[in-house]
N, CA, C and O of each residue as an XYZ file, in Angstrom:
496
protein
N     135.500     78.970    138.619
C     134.217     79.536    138.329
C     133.165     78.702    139.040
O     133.318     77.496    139.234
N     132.159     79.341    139.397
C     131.032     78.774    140.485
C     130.083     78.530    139.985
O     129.733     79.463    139.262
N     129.137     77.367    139.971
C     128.406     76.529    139.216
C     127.179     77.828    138.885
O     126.841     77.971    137.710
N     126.548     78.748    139.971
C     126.437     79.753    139.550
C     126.682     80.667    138.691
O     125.936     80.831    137.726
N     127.709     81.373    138.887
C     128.296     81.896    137.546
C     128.383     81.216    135.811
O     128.546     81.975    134.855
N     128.258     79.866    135.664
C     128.457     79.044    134.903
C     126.766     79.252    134.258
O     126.450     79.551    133.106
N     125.956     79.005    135.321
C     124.230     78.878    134.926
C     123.665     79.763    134.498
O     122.494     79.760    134.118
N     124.895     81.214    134.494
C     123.982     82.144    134.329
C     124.447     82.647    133.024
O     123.587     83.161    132.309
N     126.100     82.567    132.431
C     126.071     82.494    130.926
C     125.249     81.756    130.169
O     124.827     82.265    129.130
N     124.851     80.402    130.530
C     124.206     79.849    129.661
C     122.776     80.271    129.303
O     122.146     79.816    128.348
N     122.306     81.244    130.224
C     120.488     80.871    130.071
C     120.256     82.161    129.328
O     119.059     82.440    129.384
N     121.015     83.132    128.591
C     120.835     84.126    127.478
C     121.577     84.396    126.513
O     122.463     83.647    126.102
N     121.150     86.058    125.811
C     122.303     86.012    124.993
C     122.469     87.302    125.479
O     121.657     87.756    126.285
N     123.492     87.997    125.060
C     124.616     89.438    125.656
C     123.702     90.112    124.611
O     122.987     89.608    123.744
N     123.982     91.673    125.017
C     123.064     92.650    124.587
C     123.922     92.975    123.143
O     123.317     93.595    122.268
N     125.019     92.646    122.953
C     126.250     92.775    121.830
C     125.331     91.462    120.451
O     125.110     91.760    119.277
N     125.082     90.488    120.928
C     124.336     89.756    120.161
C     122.898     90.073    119.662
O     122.493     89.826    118.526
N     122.193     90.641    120.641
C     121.170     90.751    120.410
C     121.255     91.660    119.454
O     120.606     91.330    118.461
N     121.974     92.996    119.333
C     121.834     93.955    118.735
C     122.566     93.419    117.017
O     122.339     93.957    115.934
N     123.315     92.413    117.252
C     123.770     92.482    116.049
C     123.155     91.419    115.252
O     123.275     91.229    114.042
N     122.408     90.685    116.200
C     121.113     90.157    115.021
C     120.336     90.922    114.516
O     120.295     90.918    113.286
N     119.314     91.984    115.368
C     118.610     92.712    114.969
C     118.929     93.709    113.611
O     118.169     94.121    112.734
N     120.228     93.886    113.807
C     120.899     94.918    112.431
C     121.032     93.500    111.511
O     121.282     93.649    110.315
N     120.938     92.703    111.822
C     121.235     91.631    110.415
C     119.629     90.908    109.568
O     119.344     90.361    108.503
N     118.933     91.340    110.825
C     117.482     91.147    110.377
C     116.927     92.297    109.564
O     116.089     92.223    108.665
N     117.616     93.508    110.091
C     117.151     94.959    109.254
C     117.747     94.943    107.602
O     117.339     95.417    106.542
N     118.687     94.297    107.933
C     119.558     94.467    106.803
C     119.006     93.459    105.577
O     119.080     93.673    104.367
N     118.393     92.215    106.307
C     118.116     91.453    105.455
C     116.285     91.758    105.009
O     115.920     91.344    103.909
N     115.615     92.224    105.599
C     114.387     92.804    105.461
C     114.047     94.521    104.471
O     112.962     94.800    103.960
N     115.249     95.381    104.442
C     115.020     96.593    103.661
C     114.958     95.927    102.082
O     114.428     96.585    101.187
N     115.357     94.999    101.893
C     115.279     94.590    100.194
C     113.623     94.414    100.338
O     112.857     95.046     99.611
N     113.300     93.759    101.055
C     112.016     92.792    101.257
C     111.199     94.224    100.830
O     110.875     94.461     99.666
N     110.990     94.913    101.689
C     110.078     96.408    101.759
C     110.249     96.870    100.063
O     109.301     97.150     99.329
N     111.891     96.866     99.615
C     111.262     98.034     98.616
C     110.865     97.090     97.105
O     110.972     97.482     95.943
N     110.347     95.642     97.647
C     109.725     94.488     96.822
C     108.438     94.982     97.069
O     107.665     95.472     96.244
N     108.294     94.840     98.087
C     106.957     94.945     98.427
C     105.844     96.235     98.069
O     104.654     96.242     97.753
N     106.848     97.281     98.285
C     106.493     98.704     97.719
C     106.340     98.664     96.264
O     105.371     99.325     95.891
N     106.986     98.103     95.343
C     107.037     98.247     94.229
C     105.875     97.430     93.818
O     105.292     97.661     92.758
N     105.490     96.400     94.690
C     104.403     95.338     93.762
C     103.215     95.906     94.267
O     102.165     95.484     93.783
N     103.166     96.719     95.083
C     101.500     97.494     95.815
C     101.553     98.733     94.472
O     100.472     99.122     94.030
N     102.826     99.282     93.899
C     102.659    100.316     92.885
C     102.191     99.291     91.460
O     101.263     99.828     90.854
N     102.677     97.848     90.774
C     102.016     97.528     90.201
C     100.531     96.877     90.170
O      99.914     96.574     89.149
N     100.073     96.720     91.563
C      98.725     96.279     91.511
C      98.164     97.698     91.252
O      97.642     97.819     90.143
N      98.160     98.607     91.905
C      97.616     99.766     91.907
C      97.529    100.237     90.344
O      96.625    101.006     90.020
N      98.300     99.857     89.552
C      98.441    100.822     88.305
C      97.358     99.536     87.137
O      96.348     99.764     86.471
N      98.068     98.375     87.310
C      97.115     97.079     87.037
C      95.456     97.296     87.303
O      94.727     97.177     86.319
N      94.858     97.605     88.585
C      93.849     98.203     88.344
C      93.453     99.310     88.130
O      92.232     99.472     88.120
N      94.225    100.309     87.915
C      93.368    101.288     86.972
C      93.615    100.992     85.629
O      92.801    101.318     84.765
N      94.805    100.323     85.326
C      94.527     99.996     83.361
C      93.120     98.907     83.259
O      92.510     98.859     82.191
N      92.694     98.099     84.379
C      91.585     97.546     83.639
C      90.198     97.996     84.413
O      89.234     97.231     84.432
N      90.163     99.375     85.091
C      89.447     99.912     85.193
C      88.719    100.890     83.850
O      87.580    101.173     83.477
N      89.728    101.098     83.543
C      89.684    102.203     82.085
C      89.581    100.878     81.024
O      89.315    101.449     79.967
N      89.626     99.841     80.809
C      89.070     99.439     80.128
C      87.905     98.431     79.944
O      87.546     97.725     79.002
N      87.325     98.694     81.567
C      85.542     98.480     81.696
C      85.381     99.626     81.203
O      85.230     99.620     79.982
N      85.350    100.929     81.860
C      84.611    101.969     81.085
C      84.905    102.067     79.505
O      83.843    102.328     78.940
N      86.108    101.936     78.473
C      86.186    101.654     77.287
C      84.960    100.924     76.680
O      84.062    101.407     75.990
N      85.149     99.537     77.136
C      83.997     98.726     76.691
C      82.498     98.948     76.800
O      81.574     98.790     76.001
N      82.569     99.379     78.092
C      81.244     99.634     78.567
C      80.678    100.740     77.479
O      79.669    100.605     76.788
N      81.599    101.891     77.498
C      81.242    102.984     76.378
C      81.289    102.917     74.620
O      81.181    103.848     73.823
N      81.467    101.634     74.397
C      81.466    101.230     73.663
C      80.372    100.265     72.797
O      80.131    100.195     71.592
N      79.746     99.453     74.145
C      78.638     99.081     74.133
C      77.692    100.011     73.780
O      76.874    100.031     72.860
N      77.910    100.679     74.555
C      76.551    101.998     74.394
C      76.304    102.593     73.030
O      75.220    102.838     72.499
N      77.697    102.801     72.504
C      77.601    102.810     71.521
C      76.460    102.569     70.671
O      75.382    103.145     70.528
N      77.172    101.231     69.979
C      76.696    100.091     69.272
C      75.310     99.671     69.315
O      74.702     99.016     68.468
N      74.666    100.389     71.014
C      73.225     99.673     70.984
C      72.621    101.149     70.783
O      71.390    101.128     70.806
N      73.152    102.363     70.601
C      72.284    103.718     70.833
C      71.840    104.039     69.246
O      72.503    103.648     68.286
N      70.916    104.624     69.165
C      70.496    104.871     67.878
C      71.112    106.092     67.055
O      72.128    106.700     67.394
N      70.472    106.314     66.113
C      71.394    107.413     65.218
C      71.882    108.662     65.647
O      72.833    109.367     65.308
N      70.893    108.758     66.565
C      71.062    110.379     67.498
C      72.177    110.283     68.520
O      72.658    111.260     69.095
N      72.560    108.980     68.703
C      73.087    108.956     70.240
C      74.850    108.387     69.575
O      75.746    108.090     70.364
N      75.027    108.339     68.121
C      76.226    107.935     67.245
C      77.098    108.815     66.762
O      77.805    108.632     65.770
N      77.059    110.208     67.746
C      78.441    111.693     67.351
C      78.935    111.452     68.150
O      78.522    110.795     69.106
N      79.813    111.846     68.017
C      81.374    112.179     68.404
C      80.746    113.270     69.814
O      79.742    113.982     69.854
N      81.743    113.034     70.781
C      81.656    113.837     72.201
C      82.914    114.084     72.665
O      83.596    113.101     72.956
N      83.385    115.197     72.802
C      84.541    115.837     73.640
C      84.665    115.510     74.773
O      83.877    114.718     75.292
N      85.883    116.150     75.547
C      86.189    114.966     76.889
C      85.053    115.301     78.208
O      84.670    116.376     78.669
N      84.744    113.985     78.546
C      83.512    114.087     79.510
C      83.832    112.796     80.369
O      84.009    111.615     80.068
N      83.832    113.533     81.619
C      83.929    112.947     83.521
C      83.051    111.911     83.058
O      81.925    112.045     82.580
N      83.805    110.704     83.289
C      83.040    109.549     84.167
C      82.720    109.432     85.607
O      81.578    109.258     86.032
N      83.914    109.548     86.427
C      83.436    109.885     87.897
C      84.867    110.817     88.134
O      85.427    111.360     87.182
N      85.277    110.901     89.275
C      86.330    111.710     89.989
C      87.597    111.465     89.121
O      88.289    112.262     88.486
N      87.707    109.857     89.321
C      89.262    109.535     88.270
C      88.916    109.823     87.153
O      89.023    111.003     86.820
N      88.505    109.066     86.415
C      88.155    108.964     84.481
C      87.530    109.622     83.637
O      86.429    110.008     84.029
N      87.841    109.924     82.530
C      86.973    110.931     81.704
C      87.110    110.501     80.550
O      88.050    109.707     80.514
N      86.565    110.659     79.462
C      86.743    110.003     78.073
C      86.337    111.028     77.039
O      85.524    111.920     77.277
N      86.938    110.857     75.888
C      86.640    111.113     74.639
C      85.640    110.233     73.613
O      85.450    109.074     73.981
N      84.946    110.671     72.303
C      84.520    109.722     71.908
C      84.546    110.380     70.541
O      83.735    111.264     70.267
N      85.704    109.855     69.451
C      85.635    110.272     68.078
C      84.563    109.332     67.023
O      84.450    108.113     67.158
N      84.089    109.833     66.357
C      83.507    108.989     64.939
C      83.557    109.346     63.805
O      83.368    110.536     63.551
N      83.915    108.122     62.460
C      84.098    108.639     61.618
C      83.354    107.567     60.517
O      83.317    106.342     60.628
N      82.841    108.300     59.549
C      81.939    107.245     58.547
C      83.104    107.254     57.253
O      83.673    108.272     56.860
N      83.366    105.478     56.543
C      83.963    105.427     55.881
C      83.387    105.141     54.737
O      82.684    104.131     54.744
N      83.499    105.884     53.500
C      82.194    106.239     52.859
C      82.384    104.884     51.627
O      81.477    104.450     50.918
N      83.537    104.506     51.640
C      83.845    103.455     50.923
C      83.178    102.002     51.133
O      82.825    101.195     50.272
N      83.110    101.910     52.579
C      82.336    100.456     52.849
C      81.253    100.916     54.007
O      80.847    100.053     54.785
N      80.811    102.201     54.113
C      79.898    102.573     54.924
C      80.175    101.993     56.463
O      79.240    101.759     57.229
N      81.414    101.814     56.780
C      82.195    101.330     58.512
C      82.009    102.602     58.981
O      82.519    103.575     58.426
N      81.106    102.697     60.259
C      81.963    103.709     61.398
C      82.898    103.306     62.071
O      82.798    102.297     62.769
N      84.181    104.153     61.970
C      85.216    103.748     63.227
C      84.641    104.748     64.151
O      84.528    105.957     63.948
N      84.311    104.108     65.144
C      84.733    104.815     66.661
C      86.184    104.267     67.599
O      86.707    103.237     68.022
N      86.370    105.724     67.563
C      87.667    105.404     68.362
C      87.288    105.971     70.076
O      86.957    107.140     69.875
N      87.208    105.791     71.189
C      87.253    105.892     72.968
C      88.134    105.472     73.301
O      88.602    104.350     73.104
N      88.709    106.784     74.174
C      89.888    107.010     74.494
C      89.693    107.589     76.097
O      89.304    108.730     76.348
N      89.933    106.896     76.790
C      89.924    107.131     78.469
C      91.123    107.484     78.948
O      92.182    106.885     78.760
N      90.886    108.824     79.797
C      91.993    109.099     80.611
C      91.998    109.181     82.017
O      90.887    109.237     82.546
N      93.256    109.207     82.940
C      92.950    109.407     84.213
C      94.447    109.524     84.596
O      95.416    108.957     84.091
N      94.385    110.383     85.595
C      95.447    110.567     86.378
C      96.428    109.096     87.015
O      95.813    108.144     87.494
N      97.628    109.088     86.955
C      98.601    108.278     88.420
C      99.442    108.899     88.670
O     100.382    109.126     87.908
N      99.289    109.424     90.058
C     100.145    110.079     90.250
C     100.343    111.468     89.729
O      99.471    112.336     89.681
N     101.607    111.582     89.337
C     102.179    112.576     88.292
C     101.690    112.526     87.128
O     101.091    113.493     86.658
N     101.893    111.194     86.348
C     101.654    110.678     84.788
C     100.403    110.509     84.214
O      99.700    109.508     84.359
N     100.162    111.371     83.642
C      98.436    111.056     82.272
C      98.370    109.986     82.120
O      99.448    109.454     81.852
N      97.600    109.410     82.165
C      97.346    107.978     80.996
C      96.068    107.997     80.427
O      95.147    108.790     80.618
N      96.160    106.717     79.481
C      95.600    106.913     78.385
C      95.189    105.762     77.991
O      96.078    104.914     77.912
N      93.814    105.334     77.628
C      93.544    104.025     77.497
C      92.573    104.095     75.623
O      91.545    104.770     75.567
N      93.013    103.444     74.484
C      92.485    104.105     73.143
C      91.658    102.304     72.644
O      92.098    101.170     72.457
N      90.784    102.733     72.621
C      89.618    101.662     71.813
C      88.939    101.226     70.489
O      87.733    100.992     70.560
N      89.594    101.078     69.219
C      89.486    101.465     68.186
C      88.442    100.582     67.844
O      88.917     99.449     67.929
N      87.043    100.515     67.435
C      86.437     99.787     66.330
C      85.494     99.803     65.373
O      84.690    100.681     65.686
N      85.141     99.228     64.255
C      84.478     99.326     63.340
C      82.739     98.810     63.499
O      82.428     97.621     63.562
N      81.781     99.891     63.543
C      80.790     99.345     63.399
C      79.665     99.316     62.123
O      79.754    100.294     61.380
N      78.941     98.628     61.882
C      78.478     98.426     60.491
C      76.814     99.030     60.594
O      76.095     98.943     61.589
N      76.529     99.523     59.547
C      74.970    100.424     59.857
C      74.265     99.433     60.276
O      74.662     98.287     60.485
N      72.854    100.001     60.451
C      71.869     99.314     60.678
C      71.315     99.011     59.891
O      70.314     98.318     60.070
């Protein structure tokens, strides 16, 4: 063999190698993806549960600071494109507590959800 021939195995690799790294890199990377897919579906769902429960609170606040007129109960009503809410009230005639209960919904995907806010407020 001619010092040539010799210089020229050494300075790559065969197209048989190359290819069968590349399938061993694929192979070792498809787990990686459907990690990765799955944790972009729990951030995504992570912020809309604490999206729906700024608007909870927020509507809740309002509540608490609105006066007697602004303290019934409201059927389901659009916050923006995603969210919409309910707003039950009930006077407990025993210790004079309103429970308000707000209850936010919004689409993922396929699946309803549902975000429920239960609390007791005391007259004025």
């Amino acid at each position: 063999m001619s010092a040539c021939t010799r210089l020229r195995r050494r300075n790559g690799f065969t197209l048989v190698e190359v290819l069968v790294s590349v399938a061993m890199l694929g192979i070792l990377v498809l787990p990686l993806m459907g990690i990765f897919t799955q944790s972009l579906r729990s951030v995504h769902a992570g912020r809309a549960q604490v999206t729906a429960a700024f608007h909870a609170q927020r509507l809740m606040d309002d509540f608490v600071l609105a006066d007697a007129a602004g303290r019934v109960p409201l059927g389901r009503t659009a916050i923006d494109g995603t969210f919409s809410f309910e707003r039950t009230v009930r006077t407990h005639p025993a210790t004079g507590l309103t429970e308000v209960v707000i209850t936010v919904f919004w689409q993922q995907g396929a699946i309803a959800r549902t975000l429920r806010v239960v609390s007791l407020v005391a007259p004025r």
